[in-house]
C-alpha positions as a printed Julia matrix, in Angstrom:
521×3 Matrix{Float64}:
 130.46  343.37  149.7
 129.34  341.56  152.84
 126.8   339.9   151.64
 128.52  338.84  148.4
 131.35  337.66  151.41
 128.52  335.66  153.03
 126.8   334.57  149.98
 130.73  332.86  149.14
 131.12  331.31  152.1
 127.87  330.05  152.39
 128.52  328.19  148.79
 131.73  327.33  150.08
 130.18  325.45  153.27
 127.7   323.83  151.28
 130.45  322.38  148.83
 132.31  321.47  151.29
 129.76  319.99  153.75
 128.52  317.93  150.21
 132.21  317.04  149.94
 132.7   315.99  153.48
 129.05  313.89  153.47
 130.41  312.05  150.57
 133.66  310.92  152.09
 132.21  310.25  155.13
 129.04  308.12  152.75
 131.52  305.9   150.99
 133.81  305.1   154.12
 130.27  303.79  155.94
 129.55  301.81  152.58
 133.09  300.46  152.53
 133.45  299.53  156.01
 129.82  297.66  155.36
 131.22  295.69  152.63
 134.38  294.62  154.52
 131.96  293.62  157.43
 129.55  291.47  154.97
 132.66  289.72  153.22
 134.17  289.0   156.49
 130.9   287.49  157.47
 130.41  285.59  154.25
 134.13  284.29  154.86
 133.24  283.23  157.98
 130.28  281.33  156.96
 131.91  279.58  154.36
 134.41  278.4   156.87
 132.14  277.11  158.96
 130.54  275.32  156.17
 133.22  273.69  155.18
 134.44  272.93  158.4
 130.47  271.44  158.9
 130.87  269.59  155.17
 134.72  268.2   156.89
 133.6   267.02  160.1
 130.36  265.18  157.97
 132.95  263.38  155.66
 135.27  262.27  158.54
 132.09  260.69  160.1
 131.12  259.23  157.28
 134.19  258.02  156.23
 134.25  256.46  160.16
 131.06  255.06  159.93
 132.01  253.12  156.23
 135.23  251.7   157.98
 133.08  250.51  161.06
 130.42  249.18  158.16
 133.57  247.29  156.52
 135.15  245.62  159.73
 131.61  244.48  161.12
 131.02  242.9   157.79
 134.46  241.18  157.65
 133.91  239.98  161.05
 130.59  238.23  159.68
 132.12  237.11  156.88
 135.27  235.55  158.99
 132.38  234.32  161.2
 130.04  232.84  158.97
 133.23  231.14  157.3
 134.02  229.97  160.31
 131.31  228.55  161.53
 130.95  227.24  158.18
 134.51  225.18  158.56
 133.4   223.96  162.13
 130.32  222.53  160.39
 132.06  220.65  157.9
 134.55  219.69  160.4
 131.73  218.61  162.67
 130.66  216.46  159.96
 133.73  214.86  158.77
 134.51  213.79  162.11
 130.72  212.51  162.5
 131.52  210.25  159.31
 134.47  209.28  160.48
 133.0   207.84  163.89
 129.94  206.66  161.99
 133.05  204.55  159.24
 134.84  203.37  162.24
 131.7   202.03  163.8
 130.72  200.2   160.86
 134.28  198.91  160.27
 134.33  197.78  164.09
 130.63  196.15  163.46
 132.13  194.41  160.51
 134.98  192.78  162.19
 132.8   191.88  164.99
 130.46  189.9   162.55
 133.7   188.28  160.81
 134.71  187.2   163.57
 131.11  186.03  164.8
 131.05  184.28  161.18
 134.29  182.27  161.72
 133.49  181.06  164.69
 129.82  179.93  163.27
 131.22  178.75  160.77
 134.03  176.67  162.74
 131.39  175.4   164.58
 129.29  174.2   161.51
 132.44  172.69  160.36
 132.91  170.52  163.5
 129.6   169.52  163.66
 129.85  168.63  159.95
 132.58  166.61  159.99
 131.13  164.72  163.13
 127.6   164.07  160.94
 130.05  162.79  158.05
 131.06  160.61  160.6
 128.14  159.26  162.24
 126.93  159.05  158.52
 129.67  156.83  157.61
 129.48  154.51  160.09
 125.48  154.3   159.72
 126.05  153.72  155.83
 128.34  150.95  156.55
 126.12  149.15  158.56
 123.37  149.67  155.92
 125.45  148.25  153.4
 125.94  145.14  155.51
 122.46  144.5   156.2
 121.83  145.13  152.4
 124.3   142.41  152.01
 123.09  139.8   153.88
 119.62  140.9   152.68
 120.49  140.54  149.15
 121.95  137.14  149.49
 119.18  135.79  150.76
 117.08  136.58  148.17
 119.14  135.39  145.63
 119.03  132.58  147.2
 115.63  131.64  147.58
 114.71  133.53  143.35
 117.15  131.85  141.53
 118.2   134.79  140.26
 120.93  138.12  141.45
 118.96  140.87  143.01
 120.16  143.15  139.94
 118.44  141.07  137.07
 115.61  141.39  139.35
 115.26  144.6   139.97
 115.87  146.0   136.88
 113.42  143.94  135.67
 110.96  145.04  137.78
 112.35  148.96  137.47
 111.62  148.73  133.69
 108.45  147.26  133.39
 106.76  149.48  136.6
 108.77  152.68  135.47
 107.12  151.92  131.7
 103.4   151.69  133.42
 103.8   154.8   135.31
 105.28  156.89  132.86
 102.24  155.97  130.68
  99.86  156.56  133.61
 100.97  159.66  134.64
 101.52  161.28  131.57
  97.72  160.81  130.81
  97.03  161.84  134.18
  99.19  164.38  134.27
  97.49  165.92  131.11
  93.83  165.4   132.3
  94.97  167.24  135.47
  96.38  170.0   133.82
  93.73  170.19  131.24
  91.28  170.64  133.93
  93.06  173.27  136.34
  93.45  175.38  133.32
  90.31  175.46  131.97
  88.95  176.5   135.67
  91.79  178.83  136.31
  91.54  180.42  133.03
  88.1   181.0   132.92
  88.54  182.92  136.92
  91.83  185.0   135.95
  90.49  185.72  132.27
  87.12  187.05  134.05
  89.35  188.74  136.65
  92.48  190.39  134.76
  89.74  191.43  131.87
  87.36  193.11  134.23
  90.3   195.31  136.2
  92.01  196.08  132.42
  88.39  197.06  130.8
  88.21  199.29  134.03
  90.99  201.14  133.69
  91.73  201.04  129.69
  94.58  203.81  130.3
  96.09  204.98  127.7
  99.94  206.18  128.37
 103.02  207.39  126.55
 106.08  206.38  127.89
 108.13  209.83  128.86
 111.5   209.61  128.86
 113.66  211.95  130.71
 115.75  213.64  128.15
 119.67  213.76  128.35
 119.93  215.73  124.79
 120.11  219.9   124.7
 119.71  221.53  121.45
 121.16  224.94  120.81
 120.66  227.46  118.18
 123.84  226.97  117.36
 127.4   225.98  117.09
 128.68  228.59  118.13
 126.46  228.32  121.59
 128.77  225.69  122.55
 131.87  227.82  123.36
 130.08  230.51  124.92
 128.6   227.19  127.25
 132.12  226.55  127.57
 133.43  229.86  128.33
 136.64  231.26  128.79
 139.08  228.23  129.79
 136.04  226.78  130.25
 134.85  228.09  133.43
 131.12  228.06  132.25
 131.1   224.19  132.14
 133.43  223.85  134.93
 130.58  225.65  136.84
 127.98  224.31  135.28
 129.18  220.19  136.36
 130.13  221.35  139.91
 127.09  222.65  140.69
 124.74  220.75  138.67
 126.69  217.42  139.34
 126.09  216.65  135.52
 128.71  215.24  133.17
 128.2   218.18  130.02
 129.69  216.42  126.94
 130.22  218.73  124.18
 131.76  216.73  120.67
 131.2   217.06  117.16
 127.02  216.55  117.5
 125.71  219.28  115.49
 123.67  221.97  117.8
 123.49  219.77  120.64
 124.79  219.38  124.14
 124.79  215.62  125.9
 123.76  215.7   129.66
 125.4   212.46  131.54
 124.2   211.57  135.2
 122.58  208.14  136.71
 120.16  210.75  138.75
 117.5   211.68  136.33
 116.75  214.19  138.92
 120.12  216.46  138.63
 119.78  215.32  134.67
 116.36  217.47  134.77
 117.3   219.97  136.76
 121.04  220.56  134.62
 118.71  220.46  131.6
 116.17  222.97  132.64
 119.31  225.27  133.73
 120.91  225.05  130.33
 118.06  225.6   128.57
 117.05  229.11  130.06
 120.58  230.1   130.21
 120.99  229.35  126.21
 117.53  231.23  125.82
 118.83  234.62  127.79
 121.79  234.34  126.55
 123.65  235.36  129.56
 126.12  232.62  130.65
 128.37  233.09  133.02
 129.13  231.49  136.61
 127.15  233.81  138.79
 124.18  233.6   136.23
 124.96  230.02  136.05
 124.66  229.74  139.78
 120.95  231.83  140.13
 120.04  229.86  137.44
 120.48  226.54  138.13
 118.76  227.02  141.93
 115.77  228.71  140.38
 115.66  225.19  138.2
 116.35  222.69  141.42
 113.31  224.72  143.0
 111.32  224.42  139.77
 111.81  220.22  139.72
 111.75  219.99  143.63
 108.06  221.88  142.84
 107.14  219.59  140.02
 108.27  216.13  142.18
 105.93  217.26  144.99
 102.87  218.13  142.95
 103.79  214.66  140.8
 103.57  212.55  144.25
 100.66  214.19  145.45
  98.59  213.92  142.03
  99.5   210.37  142.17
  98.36  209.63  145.55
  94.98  211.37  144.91
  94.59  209.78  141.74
  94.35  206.34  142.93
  92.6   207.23  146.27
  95.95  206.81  148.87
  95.77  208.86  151.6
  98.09  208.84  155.12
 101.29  208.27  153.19
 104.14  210.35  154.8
 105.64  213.71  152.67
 108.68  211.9   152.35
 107.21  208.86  150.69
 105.08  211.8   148.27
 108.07  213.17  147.47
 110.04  209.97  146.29
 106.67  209.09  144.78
 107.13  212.38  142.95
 110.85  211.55  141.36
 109.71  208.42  139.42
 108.01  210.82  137.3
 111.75  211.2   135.81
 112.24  207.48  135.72
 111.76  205.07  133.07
 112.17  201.37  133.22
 112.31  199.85  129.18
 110.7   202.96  128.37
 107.85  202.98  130.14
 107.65  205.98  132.49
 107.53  204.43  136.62
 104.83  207.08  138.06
 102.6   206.17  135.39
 103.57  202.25  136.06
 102.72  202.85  139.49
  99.34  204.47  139.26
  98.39  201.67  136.59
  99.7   198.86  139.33
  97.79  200.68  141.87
  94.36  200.52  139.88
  94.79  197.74  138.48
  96.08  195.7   142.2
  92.6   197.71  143.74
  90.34  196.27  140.78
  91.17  192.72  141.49
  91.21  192.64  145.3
  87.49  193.82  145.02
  86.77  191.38  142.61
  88.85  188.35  144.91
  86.89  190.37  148.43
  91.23  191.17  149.66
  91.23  194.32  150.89
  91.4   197.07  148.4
  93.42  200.57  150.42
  96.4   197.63  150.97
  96.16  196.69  147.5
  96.02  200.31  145.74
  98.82  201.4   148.49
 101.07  198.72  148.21
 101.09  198.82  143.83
 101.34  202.24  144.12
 104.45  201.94  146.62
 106.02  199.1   144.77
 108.75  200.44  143.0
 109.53  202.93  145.48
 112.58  201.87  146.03
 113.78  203.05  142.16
 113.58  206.52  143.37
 117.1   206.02  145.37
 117.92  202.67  144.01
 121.22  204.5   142.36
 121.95  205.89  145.76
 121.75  203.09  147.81
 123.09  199.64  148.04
 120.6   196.96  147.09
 117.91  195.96  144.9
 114.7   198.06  144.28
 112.34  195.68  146.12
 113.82  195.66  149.69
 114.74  199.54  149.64
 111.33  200.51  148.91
 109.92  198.24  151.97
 112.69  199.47  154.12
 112.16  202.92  152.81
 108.48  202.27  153.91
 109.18  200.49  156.63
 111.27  203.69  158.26
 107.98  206.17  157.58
 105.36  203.98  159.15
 103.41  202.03  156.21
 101.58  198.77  157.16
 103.27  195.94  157.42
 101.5   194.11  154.72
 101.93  197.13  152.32
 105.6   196.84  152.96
 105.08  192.7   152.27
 103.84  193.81  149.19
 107.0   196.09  148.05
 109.21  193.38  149.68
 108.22  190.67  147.56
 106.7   191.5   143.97
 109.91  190.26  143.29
 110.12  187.51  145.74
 113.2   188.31  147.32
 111.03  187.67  150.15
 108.28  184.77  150.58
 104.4   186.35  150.3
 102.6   186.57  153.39
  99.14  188.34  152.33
  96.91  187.83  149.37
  97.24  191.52  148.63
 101.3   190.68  147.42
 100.16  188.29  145.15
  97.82  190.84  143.91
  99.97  193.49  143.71
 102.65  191.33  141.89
 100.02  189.71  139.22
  98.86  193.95  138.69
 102.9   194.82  138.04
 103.06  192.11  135.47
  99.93  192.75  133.66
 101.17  196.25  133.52
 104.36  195.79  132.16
 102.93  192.85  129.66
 100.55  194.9   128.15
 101.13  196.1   124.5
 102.87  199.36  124.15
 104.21  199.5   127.71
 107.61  198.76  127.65
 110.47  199.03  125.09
 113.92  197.73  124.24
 116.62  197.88  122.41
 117.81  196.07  119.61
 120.76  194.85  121.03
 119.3   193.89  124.32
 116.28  192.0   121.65
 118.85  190.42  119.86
 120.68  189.22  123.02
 117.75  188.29  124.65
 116.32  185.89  121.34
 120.23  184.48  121.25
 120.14  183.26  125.44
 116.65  182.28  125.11
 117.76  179.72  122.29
 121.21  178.73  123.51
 119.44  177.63  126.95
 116.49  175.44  125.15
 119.49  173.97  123.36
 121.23  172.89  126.31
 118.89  169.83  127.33
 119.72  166.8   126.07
 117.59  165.4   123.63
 116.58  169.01  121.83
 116.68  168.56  117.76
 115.9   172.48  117.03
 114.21  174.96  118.91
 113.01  178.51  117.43
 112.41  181.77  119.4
 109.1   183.22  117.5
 106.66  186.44  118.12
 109.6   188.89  118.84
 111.01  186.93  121.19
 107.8   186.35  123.69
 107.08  182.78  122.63
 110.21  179.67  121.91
 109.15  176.49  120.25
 111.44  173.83  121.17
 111.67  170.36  118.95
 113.13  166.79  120.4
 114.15  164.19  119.11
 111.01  161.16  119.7
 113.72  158.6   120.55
 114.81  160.52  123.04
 112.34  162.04  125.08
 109.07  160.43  125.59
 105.57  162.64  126.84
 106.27  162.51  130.29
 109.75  164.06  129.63
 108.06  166.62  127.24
 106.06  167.85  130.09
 109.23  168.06  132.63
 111.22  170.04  130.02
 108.7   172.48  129.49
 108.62  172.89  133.12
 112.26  172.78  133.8
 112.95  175.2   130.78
 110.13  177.72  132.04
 111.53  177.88  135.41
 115.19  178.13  134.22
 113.94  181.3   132.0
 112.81  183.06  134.87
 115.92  182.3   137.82
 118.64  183.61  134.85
 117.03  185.97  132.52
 115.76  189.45  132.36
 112.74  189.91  129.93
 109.47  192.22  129.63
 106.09  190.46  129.93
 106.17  186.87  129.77
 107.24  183.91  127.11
 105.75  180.8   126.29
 107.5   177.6   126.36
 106.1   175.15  123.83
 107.93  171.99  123.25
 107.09  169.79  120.65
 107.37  165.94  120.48
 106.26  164.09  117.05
 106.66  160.04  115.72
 106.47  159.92  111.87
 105.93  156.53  110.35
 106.99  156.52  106.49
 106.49  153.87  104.0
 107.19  153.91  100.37
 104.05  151.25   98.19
 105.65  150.54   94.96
């Protein structure tokens, strides 16, 4: 019995000691648990308190991002504002200078021009008083001789007028002719020699280019997506470009309007890309249109340099390249002005070698010539003296800028190389195929050119003939006698080219014939 006793309680210790092991096992493995989740808790707090603190300085940092760009907005608008301010109160100063150097000449002019008055009306007088006592000894002069002739000084002279005036007229029109006859046969021969030799040189062939001011589309409906929504597109499109847009009933196509051929090319390029993408809309419009103005400012630059190496100038300033450069979107009666001015420039360089001027003057100053056309619509004045003042300001030689200054002569010629250079700009624009008009400036043109051969006296018809290039001119034999022929061809040529505006030249041929008719029955 004791050891069945022991035996039990030894089961019964080992139950419970299993018992008492488990118990005691799962409080350790619960009190673990609680430990690791209050841990993990922990952790994530701290994360998120990390993750918190990370958002509130980023947050800071964005707001300190946003004011410092504000400020540079604010500033660069303000500094912006003070620029344009600057320069509105520059052209103001620069206006009231002129307007005070304006009054100052008036007033210089008046008193000039008091002073011319004074000392006119005291020559009128002195004049007077010497007439008078001309007419006195005339007078006395006159009787005298009436006395002594038999006969009043009037009958006299007149007789003497008529018969002397009949003898000269006879004399010099032969004279006149032989003269004539002679010069031109020696001139001829030289210029023909000359002007054949520099055109045989250069034998260019050109097409006229002319800037284009038309934009076709795809179509129709292109035009209100140009437009845009209350037509901002267009609105944006003239601001920037400076370009008058005209959209009317043409059928896919967009007019460009703008006397600066430059902003005409560079709104032209601009609409064209943006109709190709597709994408029109002011920003685009904006990216657009500056890519473009770099494009032509690119294309005006290589232009003016191809030019000046084409023809052999070197030295000229940038700024004289680049205006060189624009006339490449210039056209004068169709012909295209960079291609005018290389052909002057050859063509001025041929004949100075051939007449031993100096050739770099020549070839600088045709090339130059028309220099002025580049910024003619800009500034005030004609084409001839911008260009020399234009050339003037960047340092060319003064007989290049003689040259500029008076192909037109607006100025008088004070170098052979001007004459050159203006002889090479007519040739130029005389040769066939250079220039081109239209038909209602031809039809105006034949219509003046008649109605001023009409308005001498003595004309019976007159005919303008060979498009305009040649008028024939017919008078009446009573009239006008060959001395008279020869003055109105003169006068008439000379009156053509003060008052009218023509391509080339025109001949003046007037005609003078007696017909003697008999009837033998």
């Amino acid at each position: 019995m004791d050891w069945l006793i022991i035996v039990l309680l030894a089961v019964i210790g080992v139950i419970g000691g299993g018992a008492l092991g488990w118990f005691l096992g799962k409080q350790l493995v619960q009190q673990r648990i609680r430990e690791q989740l209050r841990s993990e808790i922990e952790a994530a707090r701290q994360e998120s308190q990390r993750l918190i603190e990370e958002a509130k300085q980023q947050a800071a940092a964005l707001l300190l991002q946003a004011k410092d760009e504000a400020l540079r907005l604010r500033e660069t608008t303000e500094a912006e504002l003070r620029r344009w301010r600057a320069d509105l109160r520059k052209e103001e100063e620069r206006l009231r200078h002129r307007r005070e150097e304006m009054d100052r000449r008036a007033e210089r002019l008046e008193k000039q021009e008091r002073r011319l008055n004074e000392r006119q009306a005291e020559l009128d007088r002195q004049s007077a008083q010497l007439q008078a006592a001309i007419s006195r000894f005339e007078e006395e002069r006159r009787a005298a001789l009436e006395q002594v002739a038999g006969m009043t000084a009037e009958q006299a002279r007149q007789a003497l007028l008529e018969m002397m005036e009949k003898e000269a007229r006879e004399d010099m029109a032969r004279l006149y002719r032989q003269i004539e006859a002679e010069a031109r046969v020696q001139a001829e021969e030289r210029a023909r020699e000359i002007i054949a030799t520099a055109i045989q040189r250069i034998a260019s062939e050109q097409v006229a280019e002319l800037t284009v001011s038309v934009v076709p589309l795809p179509n129709d409906e292109m035009k209100g997506r140009i437009i845009g929504r209350n037509g901002r597109n267009i609105r944006a499109l003239e601001k920037i470009t400076g370009v008058e847009i005209i959209v009317d009933d043409t059928p896919e196509a967009i007019t460009l309007s703008s006397h600066d051929p430059v902003r005409r090319e560079i709104a032209r390029i601009a609409l064209t890309r943006l109709i190709q993408d597709g994408r029109i809309h002011p920003a685009r419009i904006e990216k657009v249109v500056a890519e473009a103005r770099e494009e032509v400012e690119r294309i005006i630059w290589e232009e003016g340099q191809q030019a000046a190496a084409a023809v052999g100038v070197t030295g000229l300033h940038p700024e004289l390249i680049r205006l060189l450069g624009r006339l490449k979107f210039r056209t004068s009666y169709g012909q295209n002005q960079l291609h005018h001015a290389v052909e002057v420039a050859w063509l001025a360089g041929m004949i100075a070698a051939e007449l031993g001027a100096d050739v770099r003057i020549a070839r600088m100053g045709g090339l130059l010539h028309d220099i002025g056309k580049a910024v003619d619509h800009q500034v005030e004045g004609t084409h001839a003296l911008i260009g020399a003042e234009l050339a003037r300001h960047y340092g060319t030689p003064p007989k290049v800028v003689n040259c500029i200054a008076s192909h037109h002569h607006e100025v008088p010629q004070e170098c052979i190389e001007a004459v050159i250079v203006e002889a090479a700009d007519a040739i130029s624009g005389a040769r066939p195929g250079a220039r081109r008009e239209t038909l209602e400036m031809y039809l105006r043109r034949i219509q003046d050119l008649e109605n001023l051969a009409r308005s001498y006296p003595g004309v019976a018809e007159c005919y303008a003939i060979q498009a305009g290039r040649e008028i024939r001119i017919i008078v009446k034999p009573e009239e006008v006698d060959d001395l008279a022929v020869i003055q109105m061809s003169q006068e008439i040529a000379r009156k053509i080219e003060e008052t009218m505006q023509y391509p080339g030249q025109i001949k003046v041929t007037v005609i003078r014939e007696t017909r003697a008719v008999e009837i033998a029955r």
